[in-house]
N, C-alpha and C positions, 0 to 999 in steps of 0.2 A: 608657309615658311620657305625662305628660299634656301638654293642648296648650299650657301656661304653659313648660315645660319645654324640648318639641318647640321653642317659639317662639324662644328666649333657643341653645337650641346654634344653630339654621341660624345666630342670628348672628353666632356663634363661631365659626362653619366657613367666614361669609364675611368675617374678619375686622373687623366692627364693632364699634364699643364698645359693651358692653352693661353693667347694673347685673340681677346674680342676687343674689334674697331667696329666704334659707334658709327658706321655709315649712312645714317640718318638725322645725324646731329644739325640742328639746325641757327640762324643768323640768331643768336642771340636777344639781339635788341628786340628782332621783330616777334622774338616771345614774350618777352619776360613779364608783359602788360597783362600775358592769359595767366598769371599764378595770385595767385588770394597775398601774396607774403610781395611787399614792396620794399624798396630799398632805403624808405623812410623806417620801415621795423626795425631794421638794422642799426639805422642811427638810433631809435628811442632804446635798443636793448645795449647799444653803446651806452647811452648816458646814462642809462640806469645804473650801469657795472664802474661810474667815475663816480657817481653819489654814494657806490655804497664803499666806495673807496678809502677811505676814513675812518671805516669799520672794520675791513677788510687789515686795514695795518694794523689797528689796533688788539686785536684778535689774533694776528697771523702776522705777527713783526719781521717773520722772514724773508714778505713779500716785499721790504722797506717802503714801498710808495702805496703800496694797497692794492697796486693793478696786477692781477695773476695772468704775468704772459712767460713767454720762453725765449731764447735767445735762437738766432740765425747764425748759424756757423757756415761757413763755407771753408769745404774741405779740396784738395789738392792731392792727399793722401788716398783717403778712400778712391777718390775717381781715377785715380791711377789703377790703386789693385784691383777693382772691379774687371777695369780695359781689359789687363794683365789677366787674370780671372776667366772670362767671358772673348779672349783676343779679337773685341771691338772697339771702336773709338768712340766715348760720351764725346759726342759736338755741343760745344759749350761751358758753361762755368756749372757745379755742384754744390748745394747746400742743402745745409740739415737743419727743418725747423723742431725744436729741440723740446717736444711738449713731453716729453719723459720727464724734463726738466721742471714742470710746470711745478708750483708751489702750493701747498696744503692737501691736493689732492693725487700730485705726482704722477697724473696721466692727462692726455687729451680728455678726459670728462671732467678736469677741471671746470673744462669751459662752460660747456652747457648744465650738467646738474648742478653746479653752485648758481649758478647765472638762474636756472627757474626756483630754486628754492627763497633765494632772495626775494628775485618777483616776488614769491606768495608770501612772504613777510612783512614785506612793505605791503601789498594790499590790506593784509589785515591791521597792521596798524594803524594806518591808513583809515579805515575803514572805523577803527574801534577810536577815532580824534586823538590820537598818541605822534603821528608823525605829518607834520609835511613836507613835501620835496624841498623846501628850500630850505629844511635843518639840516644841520651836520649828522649826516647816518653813528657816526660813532657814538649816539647816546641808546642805538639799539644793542646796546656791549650791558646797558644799565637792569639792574635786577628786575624793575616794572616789567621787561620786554621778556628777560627769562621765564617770569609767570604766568606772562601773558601769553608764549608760546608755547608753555609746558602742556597747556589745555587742547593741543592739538597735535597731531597725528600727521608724520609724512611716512608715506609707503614708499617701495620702489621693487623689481624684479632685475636680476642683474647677471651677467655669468662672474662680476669681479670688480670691473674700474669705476662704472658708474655708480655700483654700490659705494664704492669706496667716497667720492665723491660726494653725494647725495647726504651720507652716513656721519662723515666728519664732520660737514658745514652745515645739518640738520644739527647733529648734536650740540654742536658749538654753541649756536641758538638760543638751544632749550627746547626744541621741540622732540618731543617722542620719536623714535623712526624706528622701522619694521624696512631690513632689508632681506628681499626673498632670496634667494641664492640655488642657482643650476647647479648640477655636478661639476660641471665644467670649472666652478668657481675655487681656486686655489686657497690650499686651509691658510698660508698665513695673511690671504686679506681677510679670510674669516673671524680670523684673533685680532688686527688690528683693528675690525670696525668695534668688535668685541671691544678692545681697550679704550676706545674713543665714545663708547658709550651707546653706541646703534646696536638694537635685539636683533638675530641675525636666526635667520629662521632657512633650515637646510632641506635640500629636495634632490632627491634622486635620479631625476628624472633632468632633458633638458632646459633651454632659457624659456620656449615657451609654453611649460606648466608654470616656472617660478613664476612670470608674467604674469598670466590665467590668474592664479591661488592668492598674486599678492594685490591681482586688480576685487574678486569675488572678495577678500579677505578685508578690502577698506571700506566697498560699499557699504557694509555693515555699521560702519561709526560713522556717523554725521560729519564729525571732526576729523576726519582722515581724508587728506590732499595724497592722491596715487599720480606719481611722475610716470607718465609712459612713453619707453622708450621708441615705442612703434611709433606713436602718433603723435609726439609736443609739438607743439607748435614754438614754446618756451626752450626747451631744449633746443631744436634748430635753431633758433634766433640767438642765442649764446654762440654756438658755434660759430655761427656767422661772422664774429663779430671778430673771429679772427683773420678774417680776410683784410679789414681795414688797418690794422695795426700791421699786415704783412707789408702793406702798401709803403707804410710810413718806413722798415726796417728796410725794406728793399733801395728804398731812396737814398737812407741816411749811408747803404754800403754803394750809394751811385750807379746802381743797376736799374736802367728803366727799360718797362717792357713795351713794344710796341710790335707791329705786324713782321715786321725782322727780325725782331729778336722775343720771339716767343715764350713764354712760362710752360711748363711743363711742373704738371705736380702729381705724387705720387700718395695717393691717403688709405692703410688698411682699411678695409669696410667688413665689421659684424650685421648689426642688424639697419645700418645705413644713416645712423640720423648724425654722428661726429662729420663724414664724410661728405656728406648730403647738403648738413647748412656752410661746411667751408665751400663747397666747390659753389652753392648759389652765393656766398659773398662774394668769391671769386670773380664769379662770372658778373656778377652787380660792378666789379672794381675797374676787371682789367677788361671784358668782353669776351669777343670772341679772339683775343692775345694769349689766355689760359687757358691750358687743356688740361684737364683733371682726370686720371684713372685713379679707379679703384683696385683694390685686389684683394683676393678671399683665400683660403687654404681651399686647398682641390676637394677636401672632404668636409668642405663649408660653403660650396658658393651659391649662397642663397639668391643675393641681389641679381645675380649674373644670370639664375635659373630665372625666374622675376621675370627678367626682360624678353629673355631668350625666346620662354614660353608665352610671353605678355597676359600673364597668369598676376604676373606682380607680386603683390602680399597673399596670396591664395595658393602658392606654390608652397610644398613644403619639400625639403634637399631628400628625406627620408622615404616620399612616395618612389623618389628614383633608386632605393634603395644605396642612398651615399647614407654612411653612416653617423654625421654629423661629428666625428670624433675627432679633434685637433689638441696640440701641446698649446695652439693660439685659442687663450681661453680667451680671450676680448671678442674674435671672432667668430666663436661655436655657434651658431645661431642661423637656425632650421627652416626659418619663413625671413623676408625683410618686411621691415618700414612700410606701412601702406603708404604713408605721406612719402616717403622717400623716393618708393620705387617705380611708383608715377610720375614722379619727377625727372630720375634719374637717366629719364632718354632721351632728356632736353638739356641737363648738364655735363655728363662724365664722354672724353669721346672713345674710354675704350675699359676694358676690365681685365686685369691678367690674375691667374692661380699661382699658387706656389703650392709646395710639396711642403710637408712638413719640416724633412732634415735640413731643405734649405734653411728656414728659420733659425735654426743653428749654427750653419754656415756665415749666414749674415750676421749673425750677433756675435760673433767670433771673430770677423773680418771688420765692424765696426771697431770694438774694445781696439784692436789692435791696430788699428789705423787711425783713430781719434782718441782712443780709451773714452770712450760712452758705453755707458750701461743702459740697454734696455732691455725689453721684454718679448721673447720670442713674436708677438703680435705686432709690433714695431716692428722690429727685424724686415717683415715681409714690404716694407718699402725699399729696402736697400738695391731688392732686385731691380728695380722699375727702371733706370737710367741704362742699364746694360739690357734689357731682356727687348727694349721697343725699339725698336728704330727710327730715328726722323731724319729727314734729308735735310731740313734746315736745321742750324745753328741756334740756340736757346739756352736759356736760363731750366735747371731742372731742380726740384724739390723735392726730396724725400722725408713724410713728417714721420715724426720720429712719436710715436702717441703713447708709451709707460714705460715706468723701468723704474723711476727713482726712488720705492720703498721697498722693491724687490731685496727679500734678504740676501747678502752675500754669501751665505752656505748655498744655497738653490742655484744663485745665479753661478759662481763655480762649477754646477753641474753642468749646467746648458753650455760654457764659456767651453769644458772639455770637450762636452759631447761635437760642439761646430767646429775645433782645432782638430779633430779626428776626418774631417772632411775637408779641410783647406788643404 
């Protein structure tokens, strides 16, 4: 371990905020042939997600088209008070990819748990001579398909969004779902998967028991499909898929990226896998044009230990005695991603902490600069544009990953608690 390294864990271990630059990151292209996951997966989990498009509206008419994506804001405001804030200059233009905004599931796990539950629908119909690709998915809306998936069982382990996610778009279905839930998981998404129809089974203990209890708890029935967030390979590929659509918004606002004018993007990271498949679409889209950090709560940075220790998935925050305890319930999560965290040192080129109160801070300093509502866990992007430094000029991105079914009593708490600190 060299001593740039050594330097950056103690401050990890004694919870400081620190900013980690990937200095190993390497030419992209001449990786990207060593990964199992090609950029053709990408497009097949695109086209999946435009098939079942039709269903998707049908089901979920808020989305009007059937495609669940978010809007690109680019803000003027906020990148001023940041400056002001932080007395630095963001080089460059600011925007906010607005997945708080994202529809039916109202966070970045829109993408991926709706995206693999689908998958395992269509295969089983699929499977069972009920569908083929070239019908209109909206006849899986039809009571056959309710009964047909009533017979089967999705699991999931969660601290909150993925459940949510997973929970809705299972129910919707017809299929049974059993979502495991950490401490960490906040009671009113507990009541709202509760009202949507998903058995919501509670654990005292952090994400990875719920994980453990709710993987041990499916083997058991034949008919139980367990989504895991450590290891989908379905989930990434959902993710992913937001890279290409980023592609398309960037254009339509006449922003193109190239060796000058750089991407800079800013993605919270829990247990790695939302974070994981955007930066490899990313990196599939624009190359080595975008540079993608992560960033963890200081008394969360699982991914960052991961790397740090090149322990990876086998590290856990708690041997270094951090205590795993954050208000960022998305990102409370004590081990990462084995898919992910192997990954992660050929995609992200650096990882920064935040402190808890910041999250408050920034979700304080958003509302009142955009009025966006998110979720202390989003929040911890806002820092990213002010806290790194580049010497060149760029495009910077802050994703914006839940907030949109956050109650407003709650969220008033958090809005005072980060106006106390601006």
């Amino acid at each position: 371990m060299d001593l740039y390294t050594r330097s950056i864990l103690n401050d990890v271990i004694n919870l400081r905020q620190v900013n980690w630059i990937n200095k190993r990151i390497d030419n992209f292209d001449e990786i990207k042939d060593n990964f199992d996951i090609k950029y053709e997966d990408i497009i097949d989990a695109k086209n999946r997600l435009d098939r079942f498009a039709p269903l998707i509206k049908k089901m979920f008419p808020e989305t009007n088209d059937g495609i669940i994506e978010s809007p690109l804001v680019k803000t003027d405001t906020l990148k001023y008070n940041l400056e002001e804030q932080h007395k630095r200059k963001i080089k460059g233009e600011l925007f906010l990819k607005c997945d708080n905004y994202l529809k039916v599931a109202g966070s970045i796990k829109a993408r991926g748990g709706i995206y693999e539950v689908l998958k395992h629908a269509e295969e089983i119909a699929i499977e069972k001579g009920l569908l083929n690709i070239n019908d209109n998915y909206s006849k899986l809306s039809n009571k056959e398909f309710k009964k047909l998936f009533s017979q089967y069982k999705i699991a999931v382990g969660s601290t909150g969004n993925l459940g949510l996610s997973i929970g809705i778009i299972s129910a919707a279905l017809g299929f049974n779902v059993d979502v495991h839930m950490s401490r960490d998981a906040k009671e009113w998404k507990k009541k709202l998967l509760r009202k949507k129809g998903a058995n919501v089974i509670e654990y005292k203990e952090d994400y990875n028991k719920a994980v453990k209890e709710g993987r041990r708890q499916c083997d058991l029935n034949e008919n139980c499909y367990f989504i895991d967030d450590e290891n989908s390979l379905d989930l990434f590929l959902g993710y992913s898929v937001a890279a290409i659509r980023l592609k398309d918004q960037l254009d339509q606002e006449k922003v193109f990226i190239d060796e000058d004018n750089p991407l800079y993007v800013y993605l919270p990271c829990g247990v790695g896998g939302a974070p994981g498949g955007i930066a490899f679409g990313l990196k599939h889209v624009f190359g080595d044009n975008v540079k993608c950090y992560f960033v963890e709560p200081t008394h969360s940075p699982c991914m960052l230990m991961g790397i740090l220790t090149e322990k990876y998935d086998k590290v856990n925050v708690n041997d270094f005695n951090i205590d795993n305890i954050t208000e960022a319930d998305g990102l409370a999560v004590a081990s990462p991603s084995k898919l992910v965290s192997h990954m992660a040192k050929y995609l992200v080129n650096g990882i920064y902490t935040i402190e808890d109160f910041q999250l408050f801070k920034y979700l304080t300093l958003l509302k009142l600069s955009e009025d966006i509502k998110v979720e202390p866990s989003a929040a911890s992007s806002i820092l990213g544009p002010a806290f790194l430094d580049f010497n060149k000029k760029g495009v910077h991105i802050s994703w914006l990953t839940g907030g949109l079914f956050l109650p407003d009593d709650i969220y008033e708490k958090m809005y005072s608690k980060g106006k106390e600190l601006i």
